[in-house]
ZADO-1210 file (C-alpha; in nm, 4 decimals, padded with zeros to 6 digits):
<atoms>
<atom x="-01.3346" y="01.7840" z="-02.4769" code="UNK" pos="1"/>
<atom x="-01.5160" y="01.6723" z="-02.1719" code="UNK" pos="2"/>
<atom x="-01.5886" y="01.3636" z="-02.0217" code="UNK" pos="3"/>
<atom x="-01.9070" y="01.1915" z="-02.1262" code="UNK" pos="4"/>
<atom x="-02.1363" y="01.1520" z="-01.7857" code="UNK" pos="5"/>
<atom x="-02.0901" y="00.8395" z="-01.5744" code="UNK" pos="6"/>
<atom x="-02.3593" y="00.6235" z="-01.6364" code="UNK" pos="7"/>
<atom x="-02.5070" y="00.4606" z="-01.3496" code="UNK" pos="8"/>
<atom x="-02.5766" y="00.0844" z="-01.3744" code="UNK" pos="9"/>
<atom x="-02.9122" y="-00.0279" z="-01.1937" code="UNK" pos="10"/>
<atom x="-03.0069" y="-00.4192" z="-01.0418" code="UNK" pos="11"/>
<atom x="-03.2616" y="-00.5682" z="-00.8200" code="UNK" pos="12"/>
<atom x="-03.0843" y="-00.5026" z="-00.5306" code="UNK" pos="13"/>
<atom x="-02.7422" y="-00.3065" z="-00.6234" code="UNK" pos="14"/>
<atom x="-02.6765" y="00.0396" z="-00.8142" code="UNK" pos="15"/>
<atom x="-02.3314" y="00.0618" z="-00.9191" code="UNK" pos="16"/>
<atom x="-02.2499" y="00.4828" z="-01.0139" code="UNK" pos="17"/>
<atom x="-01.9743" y="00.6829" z="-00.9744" code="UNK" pos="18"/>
<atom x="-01.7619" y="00.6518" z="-00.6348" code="UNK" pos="19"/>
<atom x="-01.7591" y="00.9456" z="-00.4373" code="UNK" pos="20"/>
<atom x="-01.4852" y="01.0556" z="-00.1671" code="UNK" pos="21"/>
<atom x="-01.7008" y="00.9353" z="00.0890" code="UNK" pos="22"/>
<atom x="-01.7142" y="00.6230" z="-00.0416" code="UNK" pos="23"/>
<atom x="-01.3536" y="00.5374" z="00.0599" code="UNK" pos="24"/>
<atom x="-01.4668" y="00.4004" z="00.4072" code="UNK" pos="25"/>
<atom x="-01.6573" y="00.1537" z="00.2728" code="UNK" pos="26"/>
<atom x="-01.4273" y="-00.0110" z="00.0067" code="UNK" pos="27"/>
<atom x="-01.1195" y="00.0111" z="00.2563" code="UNK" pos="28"/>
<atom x="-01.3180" y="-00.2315" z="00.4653" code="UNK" pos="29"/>
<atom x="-01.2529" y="-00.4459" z="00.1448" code="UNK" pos="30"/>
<atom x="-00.9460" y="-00.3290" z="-00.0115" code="UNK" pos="31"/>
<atom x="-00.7616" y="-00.3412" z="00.3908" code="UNK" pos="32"/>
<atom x="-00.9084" y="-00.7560" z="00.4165" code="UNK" pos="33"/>
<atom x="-00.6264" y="-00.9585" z="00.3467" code="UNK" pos="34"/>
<atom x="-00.8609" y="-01.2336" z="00.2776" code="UNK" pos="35"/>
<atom x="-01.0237" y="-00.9852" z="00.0187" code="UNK" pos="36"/>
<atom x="-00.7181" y="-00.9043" z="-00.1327" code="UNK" pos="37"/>
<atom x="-00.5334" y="-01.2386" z="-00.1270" code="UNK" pos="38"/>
<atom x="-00.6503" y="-01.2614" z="-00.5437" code="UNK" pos="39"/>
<atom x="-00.6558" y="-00.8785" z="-00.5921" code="UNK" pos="40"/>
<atom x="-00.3273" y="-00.7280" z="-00.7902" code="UNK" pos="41"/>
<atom x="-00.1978" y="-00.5081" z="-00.5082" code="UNK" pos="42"/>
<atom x="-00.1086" y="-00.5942" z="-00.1273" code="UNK" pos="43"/>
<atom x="-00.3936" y="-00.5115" z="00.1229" code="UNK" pos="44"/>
<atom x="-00.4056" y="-00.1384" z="00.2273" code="UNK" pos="45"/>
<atom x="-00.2440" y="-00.0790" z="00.5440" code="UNK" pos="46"/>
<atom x="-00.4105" y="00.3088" z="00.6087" code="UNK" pos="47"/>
<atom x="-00.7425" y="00.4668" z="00.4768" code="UNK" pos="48"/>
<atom x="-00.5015" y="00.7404" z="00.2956" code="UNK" pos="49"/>
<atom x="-00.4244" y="00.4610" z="00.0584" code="UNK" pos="50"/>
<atom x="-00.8053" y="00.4075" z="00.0097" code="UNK" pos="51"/>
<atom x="-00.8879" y="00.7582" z="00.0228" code="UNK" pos="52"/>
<atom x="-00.6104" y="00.8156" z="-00.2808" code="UNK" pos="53"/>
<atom x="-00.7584" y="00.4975" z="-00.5025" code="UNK" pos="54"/>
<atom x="-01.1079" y="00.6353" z="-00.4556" code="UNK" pos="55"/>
<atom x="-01.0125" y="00.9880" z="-00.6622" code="UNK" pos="56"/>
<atom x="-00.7743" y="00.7680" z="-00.8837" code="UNK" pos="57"/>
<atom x="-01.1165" y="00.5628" z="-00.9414" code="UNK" pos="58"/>
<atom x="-01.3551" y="00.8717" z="-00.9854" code="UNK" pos="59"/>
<atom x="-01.0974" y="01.0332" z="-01.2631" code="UNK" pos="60"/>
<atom x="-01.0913" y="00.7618" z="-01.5606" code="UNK" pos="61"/>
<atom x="-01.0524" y="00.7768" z="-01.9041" code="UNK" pos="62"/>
<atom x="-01.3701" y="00.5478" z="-02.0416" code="UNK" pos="63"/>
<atom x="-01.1767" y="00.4675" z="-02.3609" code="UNK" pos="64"/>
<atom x="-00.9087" y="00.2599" z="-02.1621" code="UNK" pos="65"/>
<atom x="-01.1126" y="00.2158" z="-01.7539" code="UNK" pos="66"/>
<atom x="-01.4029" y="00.2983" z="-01.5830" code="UNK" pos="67"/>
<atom x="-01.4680" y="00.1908" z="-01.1671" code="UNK" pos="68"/>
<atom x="-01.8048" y="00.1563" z="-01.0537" code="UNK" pos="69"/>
<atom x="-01.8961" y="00.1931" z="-00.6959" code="UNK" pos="70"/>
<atom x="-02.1071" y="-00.1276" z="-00.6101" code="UNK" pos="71"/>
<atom x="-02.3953" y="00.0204" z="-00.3603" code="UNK" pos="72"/>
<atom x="-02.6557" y="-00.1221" z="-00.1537" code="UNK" pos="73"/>
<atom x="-02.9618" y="00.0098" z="-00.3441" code="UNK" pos="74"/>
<atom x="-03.1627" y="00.0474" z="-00.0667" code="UNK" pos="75"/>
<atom x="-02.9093" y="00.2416" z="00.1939" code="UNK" pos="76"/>
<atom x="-02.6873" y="00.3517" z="-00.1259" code="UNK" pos="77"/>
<atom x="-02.3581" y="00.2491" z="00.0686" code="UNK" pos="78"/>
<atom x="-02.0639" y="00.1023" z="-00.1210" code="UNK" pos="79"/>
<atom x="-02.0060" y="-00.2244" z="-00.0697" code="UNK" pos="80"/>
<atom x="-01.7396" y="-00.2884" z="-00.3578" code="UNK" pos="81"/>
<atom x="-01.6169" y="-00.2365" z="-00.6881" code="UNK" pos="82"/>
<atom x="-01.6556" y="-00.3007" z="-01.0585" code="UNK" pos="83"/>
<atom x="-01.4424" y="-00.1941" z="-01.3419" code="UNK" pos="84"/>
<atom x="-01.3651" y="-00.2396" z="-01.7168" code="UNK" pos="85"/>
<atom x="-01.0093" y="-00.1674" z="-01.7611" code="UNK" pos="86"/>
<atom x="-00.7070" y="-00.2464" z="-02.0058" code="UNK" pos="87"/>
<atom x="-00.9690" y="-00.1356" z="-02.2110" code="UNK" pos="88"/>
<atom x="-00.9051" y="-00.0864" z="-02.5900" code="UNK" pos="89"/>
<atom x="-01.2370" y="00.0114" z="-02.6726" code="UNK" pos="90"/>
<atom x="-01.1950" y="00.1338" z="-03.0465" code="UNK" pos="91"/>
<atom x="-01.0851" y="-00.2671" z="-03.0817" code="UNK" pos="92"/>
<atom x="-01.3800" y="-00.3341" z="-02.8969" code="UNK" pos="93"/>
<atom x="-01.2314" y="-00.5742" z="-02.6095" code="UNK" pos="94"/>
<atom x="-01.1553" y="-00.4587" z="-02.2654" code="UNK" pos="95"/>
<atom x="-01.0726" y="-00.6502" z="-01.9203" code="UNK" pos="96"/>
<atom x="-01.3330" y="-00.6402" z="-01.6026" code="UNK" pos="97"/>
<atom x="-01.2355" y="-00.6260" z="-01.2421" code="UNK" pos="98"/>
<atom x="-01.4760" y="-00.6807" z="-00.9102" code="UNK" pos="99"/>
<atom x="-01.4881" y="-00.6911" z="-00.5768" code="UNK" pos="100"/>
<atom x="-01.7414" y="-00.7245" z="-00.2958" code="UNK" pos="101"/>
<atom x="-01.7032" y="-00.6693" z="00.0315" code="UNK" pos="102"/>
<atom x="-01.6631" y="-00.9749" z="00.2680" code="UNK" pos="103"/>
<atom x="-01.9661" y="-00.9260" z="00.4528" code="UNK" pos="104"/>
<atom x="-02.1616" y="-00.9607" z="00.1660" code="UNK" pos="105"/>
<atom x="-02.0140" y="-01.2263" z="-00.0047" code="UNK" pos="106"/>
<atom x="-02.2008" y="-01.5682" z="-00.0794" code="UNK" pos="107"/>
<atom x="-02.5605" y="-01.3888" z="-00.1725" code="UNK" pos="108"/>
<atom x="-02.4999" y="-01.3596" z="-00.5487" code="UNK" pos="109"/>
<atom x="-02.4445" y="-00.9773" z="-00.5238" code="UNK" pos="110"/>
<atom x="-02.1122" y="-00.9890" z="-00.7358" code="UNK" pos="111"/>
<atom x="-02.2964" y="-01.2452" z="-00.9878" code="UNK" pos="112"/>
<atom x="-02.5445" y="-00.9195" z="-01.0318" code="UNK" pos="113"/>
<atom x="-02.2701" y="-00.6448" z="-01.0292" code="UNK" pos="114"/>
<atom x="-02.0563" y="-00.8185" z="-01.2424" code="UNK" pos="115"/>
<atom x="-02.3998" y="-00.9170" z="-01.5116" code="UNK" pos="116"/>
<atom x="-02.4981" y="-00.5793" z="-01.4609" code="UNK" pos="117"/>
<atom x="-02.1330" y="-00.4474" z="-01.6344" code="UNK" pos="118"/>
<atom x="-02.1211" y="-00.7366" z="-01.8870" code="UNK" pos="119"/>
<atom x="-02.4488" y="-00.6164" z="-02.0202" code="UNK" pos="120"/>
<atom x="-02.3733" y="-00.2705" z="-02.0254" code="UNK" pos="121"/>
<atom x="-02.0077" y="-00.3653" z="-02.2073" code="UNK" pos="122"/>
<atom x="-02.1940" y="-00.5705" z="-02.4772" code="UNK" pos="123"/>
<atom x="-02.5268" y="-00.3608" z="-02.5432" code="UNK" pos="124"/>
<atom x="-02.3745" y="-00.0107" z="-02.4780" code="UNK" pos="125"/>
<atom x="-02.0146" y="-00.0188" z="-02.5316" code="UNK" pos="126"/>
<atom x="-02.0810" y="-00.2645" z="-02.8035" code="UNK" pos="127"/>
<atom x="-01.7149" y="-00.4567" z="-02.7286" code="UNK" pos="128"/>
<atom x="-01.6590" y="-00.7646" z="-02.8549" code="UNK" pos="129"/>
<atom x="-01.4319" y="-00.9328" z="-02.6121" code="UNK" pos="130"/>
<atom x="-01.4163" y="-00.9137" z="-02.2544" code="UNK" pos="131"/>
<atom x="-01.1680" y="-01.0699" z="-02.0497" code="UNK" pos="132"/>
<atom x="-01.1347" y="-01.2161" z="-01.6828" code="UNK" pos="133"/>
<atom x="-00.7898" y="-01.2820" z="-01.4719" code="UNK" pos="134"/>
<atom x="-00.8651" y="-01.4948" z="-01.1632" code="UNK" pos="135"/>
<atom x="-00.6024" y="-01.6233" z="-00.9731" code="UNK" pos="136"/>
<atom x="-00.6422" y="-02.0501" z="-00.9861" code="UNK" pos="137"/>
<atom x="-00.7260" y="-02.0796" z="-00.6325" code="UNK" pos="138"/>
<atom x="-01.0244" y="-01.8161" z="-00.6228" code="UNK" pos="139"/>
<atom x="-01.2775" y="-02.0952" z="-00.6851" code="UNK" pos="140"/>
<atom x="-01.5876" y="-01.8130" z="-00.5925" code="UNK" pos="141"/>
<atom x="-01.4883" y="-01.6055" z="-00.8757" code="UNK" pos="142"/>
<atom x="-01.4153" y="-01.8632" z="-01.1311" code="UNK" pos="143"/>
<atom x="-01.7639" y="-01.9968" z="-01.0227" code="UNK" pos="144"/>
<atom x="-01.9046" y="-01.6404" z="-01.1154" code="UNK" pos="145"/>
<atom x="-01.7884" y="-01.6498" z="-01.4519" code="UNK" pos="146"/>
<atom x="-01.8925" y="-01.9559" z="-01.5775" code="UNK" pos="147"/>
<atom x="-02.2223" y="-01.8351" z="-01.4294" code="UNK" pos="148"/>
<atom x="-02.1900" y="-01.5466" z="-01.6622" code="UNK" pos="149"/>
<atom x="-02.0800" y="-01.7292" z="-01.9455" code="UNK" pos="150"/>
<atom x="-01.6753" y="-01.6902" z="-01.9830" code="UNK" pos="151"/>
<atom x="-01.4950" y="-01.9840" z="-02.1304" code="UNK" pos="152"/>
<atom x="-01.1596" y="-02.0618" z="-01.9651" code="UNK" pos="153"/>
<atom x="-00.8729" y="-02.0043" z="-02.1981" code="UNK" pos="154"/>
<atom x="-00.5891" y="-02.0694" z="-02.0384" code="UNK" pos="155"/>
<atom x="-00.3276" y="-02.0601" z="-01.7563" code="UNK" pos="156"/>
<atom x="-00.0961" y="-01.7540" z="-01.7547" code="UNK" pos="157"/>
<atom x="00.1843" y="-01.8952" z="-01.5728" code="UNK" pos="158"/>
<atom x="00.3839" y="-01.6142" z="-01.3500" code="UNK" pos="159"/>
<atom x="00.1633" y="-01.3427" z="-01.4928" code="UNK" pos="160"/>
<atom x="00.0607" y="-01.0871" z="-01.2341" code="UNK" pos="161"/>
<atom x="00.3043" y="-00.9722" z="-00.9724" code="UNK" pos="162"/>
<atom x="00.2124" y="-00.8747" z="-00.6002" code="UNK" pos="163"/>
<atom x="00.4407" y="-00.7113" z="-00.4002" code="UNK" pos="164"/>
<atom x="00.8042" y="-00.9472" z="-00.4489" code="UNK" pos="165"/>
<atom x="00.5428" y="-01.2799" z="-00.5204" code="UNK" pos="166"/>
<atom x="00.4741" y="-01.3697" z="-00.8907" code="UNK" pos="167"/>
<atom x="00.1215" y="-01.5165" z="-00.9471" code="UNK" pos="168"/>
<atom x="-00.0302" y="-01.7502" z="-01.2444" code="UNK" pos="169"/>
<atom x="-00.4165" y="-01.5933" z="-01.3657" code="UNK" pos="170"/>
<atom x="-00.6916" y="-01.7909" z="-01.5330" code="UNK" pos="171"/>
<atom x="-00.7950" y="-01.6556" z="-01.8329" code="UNK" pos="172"/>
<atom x="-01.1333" y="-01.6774" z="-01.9563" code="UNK" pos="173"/>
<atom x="-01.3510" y="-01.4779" z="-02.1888" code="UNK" pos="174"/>
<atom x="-01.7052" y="-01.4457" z="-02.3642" code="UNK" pos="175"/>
<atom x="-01.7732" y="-01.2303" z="-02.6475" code="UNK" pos="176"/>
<atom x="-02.0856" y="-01.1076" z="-02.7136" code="UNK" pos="177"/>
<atom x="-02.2229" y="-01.3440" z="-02.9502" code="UNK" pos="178"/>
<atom x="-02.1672" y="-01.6391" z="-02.7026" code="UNK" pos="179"/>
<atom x="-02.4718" y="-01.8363" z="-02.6575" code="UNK" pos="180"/>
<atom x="-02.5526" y="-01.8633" z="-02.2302" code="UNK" pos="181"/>
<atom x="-02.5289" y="-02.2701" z="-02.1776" code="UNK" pos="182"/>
</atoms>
């Protein structure tokens, strides 16, 4: 059976579509920051082959379980990050989200907008109940984002995500789709 089409996810000043092997310049500027990746769930990317390999991992997904999003520039359509829905478990109707924007364009609400943008298609299209956020406790900018969008904290996973040999504790917040906005 084959895949259903990528649907392309359209803002005021972002379109977030498929990635594309060309795109893997772009998001190892982000994915090689070690400022970047201090709160991602892998160590920084020490050679574009890494990036180049995470780009086709990212084009190939299974949209019951994960889908990546390229984050582009509308107007020039270069990527400038990533969006996701993953640990998905779609036919219980919850799934996970994932983002990341690349440092120069940080600060301008452009991950506020990618990150809406997926929420909305999650809750209208999808039609999932839950979604989920891990943030690391220290990444006050994306803990920030999601109260802006809504997600509740929930709790402290203590020890939870593992980078390299380090063990790291996650926020976790949520919203389902029948939260009112506040």
């Amino acid at each position: 059976m084959a895949k259903p089409p990528h649907p392309e996810l359209q803002t005021a000043r972002l379109r977030l579509r498929r990635f594309r092997p060309e795109d893997a310049e772009g998001l190892h500027q982000c994915l090689a920051d070690p400022g970047t990746m201090r709160f991602w769930n892998t160590p920084p990317h020490t050679r574009p082959l890494e990036t180049e390999r995470a780009v086709l991992r990212m084009m190939d997904c299974t949209p019951a379980y994960y889908r990546f999003w390229a984050v582009a520039d509308a107007q020039d359509d270069r990527c400038i990050g990533l969006a996701s829905y993953h640990d998905g478990h779609i036919r219980s109707r919850r799934a996970d989200l994932g983002y990341m924007i690349h440092p120069a364009h940080q600060r301008r609400g452009l991950g506020t907008e990618a990150v809406g943008a997926l929420v909305g298609f999650c809750f209208t299209e999808l039609r999932l109940h839950r979604l989920q956020l891990l943030i690391h406790p220290e990444n006050t900018a994306s803990l920030a984002l999601a109260a802006r969008l809504g997600f509740r904290r929930e709790g402290l996973l203590r020890g939870h995500l593992r980078v390299g040999e380090v063990w790291h504790d996650q926020c976790l917040l949520a919203r389902l789709n029948d939260d009112t906005m506040s």
